[in-house]
C-alpha positions in Angstrom: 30.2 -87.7 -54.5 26.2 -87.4 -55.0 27.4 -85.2 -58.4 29.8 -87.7 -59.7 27.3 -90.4 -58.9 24.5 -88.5 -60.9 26.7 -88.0 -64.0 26.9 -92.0 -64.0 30.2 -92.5 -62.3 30.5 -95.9 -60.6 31.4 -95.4 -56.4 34.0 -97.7 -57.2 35.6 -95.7 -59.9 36.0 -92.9 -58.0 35.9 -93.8 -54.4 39.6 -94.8 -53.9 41.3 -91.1 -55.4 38.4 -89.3 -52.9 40.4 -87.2 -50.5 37.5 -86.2 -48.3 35.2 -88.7 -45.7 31.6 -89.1 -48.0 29.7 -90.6 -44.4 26.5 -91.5 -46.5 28.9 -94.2 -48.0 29.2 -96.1 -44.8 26.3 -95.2 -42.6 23.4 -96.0 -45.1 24.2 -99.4 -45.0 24.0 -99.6 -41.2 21.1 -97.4 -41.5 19.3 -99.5 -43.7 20.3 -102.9 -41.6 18.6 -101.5 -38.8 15.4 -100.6 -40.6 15.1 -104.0 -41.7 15.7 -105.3 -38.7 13.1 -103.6 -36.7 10.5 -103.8 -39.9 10.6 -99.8 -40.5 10.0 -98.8 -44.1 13.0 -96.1 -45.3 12.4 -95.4 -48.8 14.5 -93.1 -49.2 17.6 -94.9 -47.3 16.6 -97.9 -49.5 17.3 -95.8 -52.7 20.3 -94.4 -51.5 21.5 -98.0 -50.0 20.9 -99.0 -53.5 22.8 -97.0 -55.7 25.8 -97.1 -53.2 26.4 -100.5 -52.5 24.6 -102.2 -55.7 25.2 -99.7 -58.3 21.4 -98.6 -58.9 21.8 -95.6 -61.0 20.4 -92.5 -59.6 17.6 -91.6 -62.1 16.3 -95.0 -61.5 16.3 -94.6 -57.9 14.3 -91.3 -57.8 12.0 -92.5 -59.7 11.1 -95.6 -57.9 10.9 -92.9 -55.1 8.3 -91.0 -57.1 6.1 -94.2 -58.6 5.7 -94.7 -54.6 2.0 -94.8 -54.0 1.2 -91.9 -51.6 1.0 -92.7 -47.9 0.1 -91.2 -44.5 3.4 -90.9 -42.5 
């Protein structure tokens, strides 16, 4: 999935002929819903939320990721 998604395939172009369980697909929304819930900053599941459910493209995403000021964690 993550290499079809990086070569600019939609998830919705290839998501119905997959024959094998991707879990990112359903669990970083759920993830993320948490997270907002409960105020918790997950960069990284916000990227990924992104390009799975809205279609972000990949390249886009990591670098949002990178232009991230640096923080303590």
């Amino acid at each position: 999935m993550g290499e079809r998604l990086g070569k600019g395939e939609k998830l919705a172009q290839f998501l119905p002929g997959m024959s094998q369980v991707a879990e990112g697909i359903f669990t970083a929304p759920s993830i993320r819903e948490q997270a907002v819930r409960r105020n918790i900053d997950l960069p990284i599941i916000e990227q990924v939320y992104q390009v799975l459910q809205h279609g972000k493209s990949p390249k886009t995403a990591v670098q949002d990721l990178m232009n991230r000021a640096p923080r303590k964690e």
